[in-house]
Backbone as ProteinMPNN parsed JSONL, in Angstrom:
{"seq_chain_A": "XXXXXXXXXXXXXXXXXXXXXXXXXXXXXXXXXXXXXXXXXXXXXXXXXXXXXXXXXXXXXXXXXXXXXXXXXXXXXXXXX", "coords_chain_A": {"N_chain_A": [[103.884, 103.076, 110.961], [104.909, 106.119, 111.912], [108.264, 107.816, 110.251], [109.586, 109.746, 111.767], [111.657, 111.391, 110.812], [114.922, 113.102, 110.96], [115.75, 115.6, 110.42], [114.575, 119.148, 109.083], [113.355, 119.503, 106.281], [113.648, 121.579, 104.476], [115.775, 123.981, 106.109], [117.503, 122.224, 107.137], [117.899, 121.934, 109.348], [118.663, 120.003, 112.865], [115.842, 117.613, 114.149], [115.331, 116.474, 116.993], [113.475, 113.717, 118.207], [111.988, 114.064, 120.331], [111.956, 117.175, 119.578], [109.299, 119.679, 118.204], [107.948, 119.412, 115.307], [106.896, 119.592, 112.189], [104.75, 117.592, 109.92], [103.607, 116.526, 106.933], [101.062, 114.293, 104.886], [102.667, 112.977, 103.664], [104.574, 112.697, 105.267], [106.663, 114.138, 104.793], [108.957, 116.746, 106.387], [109.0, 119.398, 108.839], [110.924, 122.386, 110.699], [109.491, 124.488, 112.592], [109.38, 127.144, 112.455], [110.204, 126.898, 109.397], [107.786, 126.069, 108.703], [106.46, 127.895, 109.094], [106.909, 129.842, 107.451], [106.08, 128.753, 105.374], [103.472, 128.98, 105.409], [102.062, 126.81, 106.561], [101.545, 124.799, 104.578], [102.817, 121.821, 102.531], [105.457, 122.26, 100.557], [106.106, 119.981, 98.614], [103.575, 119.125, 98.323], [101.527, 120.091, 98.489], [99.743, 119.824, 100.573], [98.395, 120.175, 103.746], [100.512, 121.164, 106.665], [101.342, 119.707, 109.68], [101.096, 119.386, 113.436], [104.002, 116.981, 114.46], [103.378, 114.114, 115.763], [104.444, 113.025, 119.181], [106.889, 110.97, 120.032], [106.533, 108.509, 122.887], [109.537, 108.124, 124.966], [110.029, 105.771, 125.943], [109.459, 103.959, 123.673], [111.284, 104.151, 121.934], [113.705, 102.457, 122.026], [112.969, 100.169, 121.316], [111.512, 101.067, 118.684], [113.359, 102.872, 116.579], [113.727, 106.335, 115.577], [114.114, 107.647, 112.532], [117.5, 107.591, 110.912], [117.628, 108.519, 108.002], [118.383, 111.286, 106.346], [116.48, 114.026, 105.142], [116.728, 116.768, 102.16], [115.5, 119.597, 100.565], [116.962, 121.105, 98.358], [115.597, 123.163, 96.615], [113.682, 124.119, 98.519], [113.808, 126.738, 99.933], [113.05, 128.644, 98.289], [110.567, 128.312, 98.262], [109.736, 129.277, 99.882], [107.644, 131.65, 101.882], [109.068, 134.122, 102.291]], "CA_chain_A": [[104.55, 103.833, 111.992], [106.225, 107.489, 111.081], [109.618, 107.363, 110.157], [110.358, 110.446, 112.635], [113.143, 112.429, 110.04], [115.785, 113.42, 112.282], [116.162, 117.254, 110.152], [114.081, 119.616, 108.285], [114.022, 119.133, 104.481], [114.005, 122.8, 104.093], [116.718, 124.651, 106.28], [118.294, 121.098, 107.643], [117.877, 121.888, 111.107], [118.079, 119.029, 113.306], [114.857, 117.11, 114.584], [115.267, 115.114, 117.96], [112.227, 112.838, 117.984], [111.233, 115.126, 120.854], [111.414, 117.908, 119.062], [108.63, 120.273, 117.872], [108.242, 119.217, 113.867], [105.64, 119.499, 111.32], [104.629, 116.946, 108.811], [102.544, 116.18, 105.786], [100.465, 112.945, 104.658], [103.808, 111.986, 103.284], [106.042, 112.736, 106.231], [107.946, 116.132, 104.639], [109.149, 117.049, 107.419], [109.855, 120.916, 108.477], [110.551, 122.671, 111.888], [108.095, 125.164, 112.98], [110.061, 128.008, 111.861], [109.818, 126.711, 108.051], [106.369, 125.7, 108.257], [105.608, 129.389, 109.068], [107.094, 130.669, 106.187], [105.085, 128.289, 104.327], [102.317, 129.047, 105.341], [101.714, 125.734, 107.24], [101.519, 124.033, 103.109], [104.034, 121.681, 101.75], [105.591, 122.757, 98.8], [105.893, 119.242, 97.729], [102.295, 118.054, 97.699], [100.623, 121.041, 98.964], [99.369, 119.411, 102.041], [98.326, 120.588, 105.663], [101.376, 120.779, 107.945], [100.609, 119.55, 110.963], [102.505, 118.576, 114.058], [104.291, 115.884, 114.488], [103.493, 113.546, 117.067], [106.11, 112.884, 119.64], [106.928, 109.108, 120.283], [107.333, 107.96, 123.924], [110.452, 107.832, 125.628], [109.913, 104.364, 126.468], [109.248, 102.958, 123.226], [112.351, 104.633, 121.029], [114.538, 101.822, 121.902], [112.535, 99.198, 120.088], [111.007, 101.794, 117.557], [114.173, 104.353, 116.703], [113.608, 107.557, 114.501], [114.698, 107.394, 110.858], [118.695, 108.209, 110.619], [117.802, 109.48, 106.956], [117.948, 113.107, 106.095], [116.172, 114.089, 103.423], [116.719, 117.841, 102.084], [114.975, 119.913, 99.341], [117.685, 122.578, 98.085], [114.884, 124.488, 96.279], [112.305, 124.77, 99.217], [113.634, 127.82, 100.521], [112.533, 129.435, 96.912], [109.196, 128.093, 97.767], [108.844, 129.665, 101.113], [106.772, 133.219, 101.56], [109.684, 134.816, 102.982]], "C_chain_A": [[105.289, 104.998, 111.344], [107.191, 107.277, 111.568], [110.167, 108.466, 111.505], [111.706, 111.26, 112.109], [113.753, 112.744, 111.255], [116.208, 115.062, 112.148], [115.001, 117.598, 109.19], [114.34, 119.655, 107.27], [114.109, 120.512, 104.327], [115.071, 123.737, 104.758], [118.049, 123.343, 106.529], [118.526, 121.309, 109.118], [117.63, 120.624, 111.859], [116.855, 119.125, 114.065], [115.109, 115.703, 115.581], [113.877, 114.408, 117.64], [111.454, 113.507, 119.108], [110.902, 116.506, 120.403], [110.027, 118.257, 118.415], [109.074, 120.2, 116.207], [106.718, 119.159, 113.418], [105.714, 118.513, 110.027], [103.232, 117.009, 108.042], [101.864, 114.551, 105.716], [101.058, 112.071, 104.396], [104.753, 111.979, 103.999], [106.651, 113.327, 105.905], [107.648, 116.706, 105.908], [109.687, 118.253, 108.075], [109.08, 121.35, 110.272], [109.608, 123.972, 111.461], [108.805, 126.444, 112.413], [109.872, 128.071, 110.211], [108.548, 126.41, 107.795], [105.7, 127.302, 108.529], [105.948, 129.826, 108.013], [106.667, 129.817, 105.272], [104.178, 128.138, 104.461], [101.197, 127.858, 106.0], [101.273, 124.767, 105.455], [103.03, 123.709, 102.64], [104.134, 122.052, 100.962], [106.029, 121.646, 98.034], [104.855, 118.674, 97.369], [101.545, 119.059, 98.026], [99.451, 120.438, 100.189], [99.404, 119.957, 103.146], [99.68, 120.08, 105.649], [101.083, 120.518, 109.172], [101.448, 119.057, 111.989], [102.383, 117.404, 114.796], [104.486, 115.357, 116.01], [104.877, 113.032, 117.888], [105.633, 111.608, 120.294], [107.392, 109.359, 121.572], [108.854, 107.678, 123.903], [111.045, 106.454, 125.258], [109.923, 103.719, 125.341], [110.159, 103.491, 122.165], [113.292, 103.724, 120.975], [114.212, 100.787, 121.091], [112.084, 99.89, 118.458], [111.754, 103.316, 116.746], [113.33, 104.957, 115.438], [114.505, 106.936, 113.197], [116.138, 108.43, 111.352], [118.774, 109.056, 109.024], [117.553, 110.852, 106.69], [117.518, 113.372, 104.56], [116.226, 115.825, 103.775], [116.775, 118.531, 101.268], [115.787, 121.079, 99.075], [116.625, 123.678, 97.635], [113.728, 124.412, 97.317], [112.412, 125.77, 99.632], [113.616, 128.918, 98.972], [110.99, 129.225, 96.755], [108.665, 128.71, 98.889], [108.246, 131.333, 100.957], [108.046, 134.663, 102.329], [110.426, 135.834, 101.934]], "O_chain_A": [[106.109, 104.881, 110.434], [107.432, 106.811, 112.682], [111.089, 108.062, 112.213], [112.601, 111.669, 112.849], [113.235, 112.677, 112.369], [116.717, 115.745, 113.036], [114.443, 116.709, 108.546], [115.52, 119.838, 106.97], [115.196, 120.647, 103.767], [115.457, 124.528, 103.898], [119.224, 123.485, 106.193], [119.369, 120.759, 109.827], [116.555, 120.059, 111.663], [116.535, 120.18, 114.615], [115.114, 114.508, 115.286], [113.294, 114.766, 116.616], [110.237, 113.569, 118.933], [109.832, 117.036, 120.7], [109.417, 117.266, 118.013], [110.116, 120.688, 115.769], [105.711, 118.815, 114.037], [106.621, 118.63, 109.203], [102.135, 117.41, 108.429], [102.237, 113.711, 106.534], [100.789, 110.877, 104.525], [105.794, 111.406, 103.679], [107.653, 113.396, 106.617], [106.574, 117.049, 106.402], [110.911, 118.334, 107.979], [108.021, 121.119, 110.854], [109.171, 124.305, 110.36], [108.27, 126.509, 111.306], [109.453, 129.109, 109.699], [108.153, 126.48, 106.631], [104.59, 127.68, 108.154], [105.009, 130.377, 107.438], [106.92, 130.185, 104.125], [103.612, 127.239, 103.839], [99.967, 127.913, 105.982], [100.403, 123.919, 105.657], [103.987, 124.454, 102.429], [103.159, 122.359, 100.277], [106.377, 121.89, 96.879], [104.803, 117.885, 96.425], [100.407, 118.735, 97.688], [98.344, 120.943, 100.378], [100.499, 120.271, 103.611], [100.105, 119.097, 105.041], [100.415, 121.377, 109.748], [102.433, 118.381, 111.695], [101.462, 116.893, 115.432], [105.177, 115.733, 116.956], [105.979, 112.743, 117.42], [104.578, 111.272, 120.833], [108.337, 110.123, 121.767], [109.378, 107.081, 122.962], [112.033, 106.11, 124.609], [110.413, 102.606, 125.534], [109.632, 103.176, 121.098], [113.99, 103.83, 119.966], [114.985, 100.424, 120.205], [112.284, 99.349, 117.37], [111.187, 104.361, 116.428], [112.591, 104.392, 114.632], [115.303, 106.004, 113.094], [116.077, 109.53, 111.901], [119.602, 109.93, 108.766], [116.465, 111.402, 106.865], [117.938, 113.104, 103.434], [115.981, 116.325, 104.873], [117.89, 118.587, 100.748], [115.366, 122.136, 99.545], [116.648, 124.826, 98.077], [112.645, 124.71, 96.813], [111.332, 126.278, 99.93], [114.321, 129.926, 98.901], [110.266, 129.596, 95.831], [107.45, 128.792, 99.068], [108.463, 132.038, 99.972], [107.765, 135.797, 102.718], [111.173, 136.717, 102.355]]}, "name": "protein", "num_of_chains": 1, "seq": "XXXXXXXXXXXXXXXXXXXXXXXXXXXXXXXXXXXXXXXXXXXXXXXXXXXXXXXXXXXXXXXXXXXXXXXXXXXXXXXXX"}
């Protein structure tokens, strides 16, 4: 099951679980805003970004989002901006 990050590892913007987010094979997790300036490629595995499915409503109370934030100080040195 994806963990659902709750922020972008690259600016730290939060990520409701409805939100519009992009992930990798490993779940790096970056809003749509950072995945443009990278080109839609992580810069930790170099992986498709792709977006992230959005979990039912209905099934968030048994299955919550991940409370951990993860956040890469040097990704915005990796973006094309």
């Amino acid at each position: 099951m994806l963990e659902l990050r709750p922020n972008c590892e690259c600016c730290d913007a939060d990520l409701a679980p409805v939100d519009q987010a992009y992930i990798c094979s490993f779940e790096c997790t970056f809003c749509p805003d950072c995945k443009n300036k990278l080109a839609g490629i992580c810069p930790n595995c170099s992986g498709e970004l792709v977006r992230r499915p959005i979990r039912p409503a209905s099934k968030l109370a048994a299955n919550p989002p991940s409370a951990v934030r993860v956040c890469k100080l040097d990704c915005k040195t990796k973006t094309a901006s």
